[in-house]
VOGU-3710 file (C-alpha; in Angstrom, 3 decimals, decimal comma):
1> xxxxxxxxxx> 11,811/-5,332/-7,344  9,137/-6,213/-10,130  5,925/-7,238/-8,606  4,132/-10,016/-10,115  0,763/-9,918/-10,828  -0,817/-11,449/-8,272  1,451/-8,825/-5,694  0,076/-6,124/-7,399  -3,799/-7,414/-7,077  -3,038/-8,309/-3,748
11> xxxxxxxxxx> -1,125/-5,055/-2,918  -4,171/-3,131/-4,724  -6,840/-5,276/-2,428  -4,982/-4,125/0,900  -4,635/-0,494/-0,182  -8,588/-0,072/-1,010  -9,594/-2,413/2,503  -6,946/-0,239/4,437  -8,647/3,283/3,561  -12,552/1,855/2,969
21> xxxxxxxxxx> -13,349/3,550/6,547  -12,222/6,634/5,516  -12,272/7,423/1,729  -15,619/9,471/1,587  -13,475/11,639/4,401  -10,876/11,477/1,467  -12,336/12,358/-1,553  -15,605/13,492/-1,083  -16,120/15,588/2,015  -16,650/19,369/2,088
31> xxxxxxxxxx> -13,368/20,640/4,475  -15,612/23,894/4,953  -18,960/22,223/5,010  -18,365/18,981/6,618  -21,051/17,828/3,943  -20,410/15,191/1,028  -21,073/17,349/-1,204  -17,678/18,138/-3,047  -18,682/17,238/-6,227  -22,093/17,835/-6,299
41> xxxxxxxxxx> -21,971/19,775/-9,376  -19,589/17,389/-11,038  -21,863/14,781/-10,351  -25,093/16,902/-11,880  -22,785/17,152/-15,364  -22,221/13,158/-15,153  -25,655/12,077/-14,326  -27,416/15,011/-16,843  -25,658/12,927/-19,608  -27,159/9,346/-18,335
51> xxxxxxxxxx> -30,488/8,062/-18,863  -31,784/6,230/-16,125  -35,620/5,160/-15,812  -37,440/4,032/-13,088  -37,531/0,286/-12,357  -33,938/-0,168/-14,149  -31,794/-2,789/-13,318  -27,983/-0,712/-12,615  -25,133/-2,334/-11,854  -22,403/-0,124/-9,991
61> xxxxxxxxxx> -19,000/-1,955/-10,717  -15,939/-1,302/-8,721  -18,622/0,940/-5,984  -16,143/1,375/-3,084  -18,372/2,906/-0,427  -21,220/3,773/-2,737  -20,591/7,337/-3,291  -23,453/7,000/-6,609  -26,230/5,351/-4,829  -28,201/8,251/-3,910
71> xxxxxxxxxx> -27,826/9,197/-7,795  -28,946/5,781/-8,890  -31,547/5,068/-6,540  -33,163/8,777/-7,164  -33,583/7,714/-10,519  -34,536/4,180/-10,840  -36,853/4,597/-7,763  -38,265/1,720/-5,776  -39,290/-0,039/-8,573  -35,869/-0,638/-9,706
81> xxxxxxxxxx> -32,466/-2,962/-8,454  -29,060/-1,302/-7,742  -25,849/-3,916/-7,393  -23,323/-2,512/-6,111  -20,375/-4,910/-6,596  -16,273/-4,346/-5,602  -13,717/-6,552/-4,682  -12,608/-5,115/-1,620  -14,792/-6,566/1,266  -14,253/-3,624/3,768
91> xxxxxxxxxx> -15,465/-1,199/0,975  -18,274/-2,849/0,503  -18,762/-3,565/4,464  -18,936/0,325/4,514  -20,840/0,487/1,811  -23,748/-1,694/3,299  -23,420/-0,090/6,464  -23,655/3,120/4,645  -26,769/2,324/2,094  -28,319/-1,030/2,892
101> xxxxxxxxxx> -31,975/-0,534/2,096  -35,116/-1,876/-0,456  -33,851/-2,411/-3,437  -29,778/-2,393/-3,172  -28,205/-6,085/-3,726  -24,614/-6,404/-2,462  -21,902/-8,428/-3,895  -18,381/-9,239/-3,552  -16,788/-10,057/-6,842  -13,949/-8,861/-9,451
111> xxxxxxxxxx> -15,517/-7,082/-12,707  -13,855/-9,687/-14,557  -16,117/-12,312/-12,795  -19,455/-10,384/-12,437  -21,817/-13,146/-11,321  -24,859/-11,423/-12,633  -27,025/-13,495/-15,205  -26,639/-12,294/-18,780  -28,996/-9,307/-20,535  -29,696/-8,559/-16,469
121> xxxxxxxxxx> -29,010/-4,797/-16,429  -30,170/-1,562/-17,655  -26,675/0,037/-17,428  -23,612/-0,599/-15,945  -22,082/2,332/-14,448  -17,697/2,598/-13,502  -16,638/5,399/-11,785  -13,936/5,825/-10,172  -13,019/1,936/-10,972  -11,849/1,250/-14,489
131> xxxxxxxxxx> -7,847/1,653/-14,423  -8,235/-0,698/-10,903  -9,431/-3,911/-13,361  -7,365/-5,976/-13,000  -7,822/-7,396/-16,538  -9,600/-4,501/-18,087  -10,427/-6,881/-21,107  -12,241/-9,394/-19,562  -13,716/-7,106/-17,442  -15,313/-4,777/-20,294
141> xxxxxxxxxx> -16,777/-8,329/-21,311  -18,259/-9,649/-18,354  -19,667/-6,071/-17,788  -20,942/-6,082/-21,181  -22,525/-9,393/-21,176  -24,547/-8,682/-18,280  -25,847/-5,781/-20,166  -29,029/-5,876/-22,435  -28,991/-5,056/-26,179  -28,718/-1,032/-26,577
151> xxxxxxxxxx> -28,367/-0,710/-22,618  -26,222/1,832/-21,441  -22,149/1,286/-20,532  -20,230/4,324/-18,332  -16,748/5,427/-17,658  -16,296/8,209/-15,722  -13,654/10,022/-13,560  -13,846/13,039/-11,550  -10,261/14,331/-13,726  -8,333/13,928/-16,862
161> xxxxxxxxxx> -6,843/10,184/-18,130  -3,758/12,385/-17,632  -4,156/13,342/-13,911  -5,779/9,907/-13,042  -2,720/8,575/-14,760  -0,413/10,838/-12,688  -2,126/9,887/-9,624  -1,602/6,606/-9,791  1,811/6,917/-10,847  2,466/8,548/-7,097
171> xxxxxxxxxx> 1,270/5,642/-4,764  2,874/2,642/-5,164  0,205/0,200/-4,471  -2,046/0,982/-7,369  1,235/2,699/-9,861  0,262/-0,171/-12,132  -3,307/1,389/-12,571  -3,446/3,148/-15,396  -6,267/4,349/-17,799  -5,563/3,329/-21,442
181> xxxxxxxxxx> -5,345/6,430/-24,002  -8,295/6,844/-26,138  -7,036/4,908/-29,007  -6,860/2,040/-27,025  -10,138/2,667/-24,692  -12,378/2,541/-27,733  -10,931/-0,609/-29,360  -11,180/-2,692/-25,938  -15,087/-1,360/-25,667  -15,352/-2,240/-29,437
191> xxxxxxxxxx> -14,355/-5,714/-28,760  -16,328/-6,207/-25,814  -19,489/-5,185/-28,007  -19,675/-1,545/-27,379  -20,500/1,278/-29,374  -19,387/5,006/-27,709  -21,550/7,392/-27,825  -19,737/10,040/-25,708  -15,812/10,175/-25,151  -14,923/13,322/-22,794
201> xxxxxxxxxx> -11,411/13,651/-21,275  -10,863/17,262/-19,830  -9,659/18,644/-16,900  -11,607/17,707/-13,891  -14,510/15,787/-16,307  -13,246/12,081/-18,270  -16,750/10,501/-19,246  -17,231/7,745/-21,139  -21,248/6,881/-22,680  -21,415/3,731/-24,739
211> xxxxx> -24,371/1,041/-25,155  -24,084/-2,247/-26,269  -25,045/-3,724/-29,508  -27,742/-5,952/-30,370  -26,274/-9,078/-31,232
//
């Protein structure tokens, strides 16, 4: 049976609240190790193409459990405000059990309704998040609008629009989730004010680097 829209926000919501306690067990822990450290390297490549400066403003959109905030807050040091914002309260429950410290801000909220004041942030960081909007339009324009002129907009995935794609396609609750092909990626950033800089989609490595532009 067809699910409507709101079933398949709803049925994404559950999926991401049932598995918050566990996903860094999921995706990002070392089997051999026992560390978090599984994609260290991958996420050296991703953060070697970002600038980040001390005292920035970052928002983390769609954060889950905060697997970037030791990234972030490394590079934006005390000086500078991390939000991590998702939609799924038990994520961000772990999350905040996980990171809460000086300088992290907390908050429960789509993308598409990012209650952050206008020209706020630095950059405004996705991963792992973008084909889980559930209006990926009006999400790439809240996101942007919180943004300042020329600050910095990321996609990124840890594979291929192609595997993420495939991925989805295999668990029911988020099937719907899909990454749009590049065509279609840079005219929704275009609209939302956007200018890409970077456009990567390889095996293992999809990275998106845009910034927005001055009005």
């Amino acid at each position: 049976m067809k699910m409507t829209p709101d079933e398949i926000y709803r049925a994404r919501k559950q999926f991401f609240n049932d598995r918050a306690e566990k996903w860094r067990d999921m995706w990002y822990r070392d089997p051999d190790t026992g560390q978090y450290d599984r994609h260290e390297k991958d996420f050296e490549r991703l953060f070697s193409r970002l600038t980040l400066n001390p005292g920035d403003h970052v928002l983390d959109a769609g954060c889950g459990t905060g697997v970037l905030v030791p990234y972030i807050l490394e590079r934006i040091g005390p000086s500078g405000i991390l939000y991590e914002m998702d939609f799924a309260e038990r994520m961000l429950e772990t999350n905040r059990r996980l990171h809460e410290t000086e300088g992290v801000r907390f908050i429960l909220a789509d993308a598409e309704n990012t209650p952050l004041d206008d020209a706020s942030c630095d950059a405004v960081i996705c991963f792992s998040c973008f084909p889980h909007f559930h209006d990926k339009e009006k999400a790439a324009a809240a996101l942007s609008r919180v943004l300042k002129p020329r600050g910095t907009f990321v996609v990124s995935h840890f594979d291929s629009a192609e595997g993420i794609n495939r991925h989805h396609a295999s668990c029911h609750a988020v099937m719907h989730d899909r990454l749009p092909g590049e065509t279609a990626m840079r005219s929704l950033l275009a609209n939302a004010g956007l200018s890409i800089d970077l456009f990567a989609d390889e095996p293992g490595f999809y990275c998106i680097i845009a910034d927005k532009r001055p009005a």
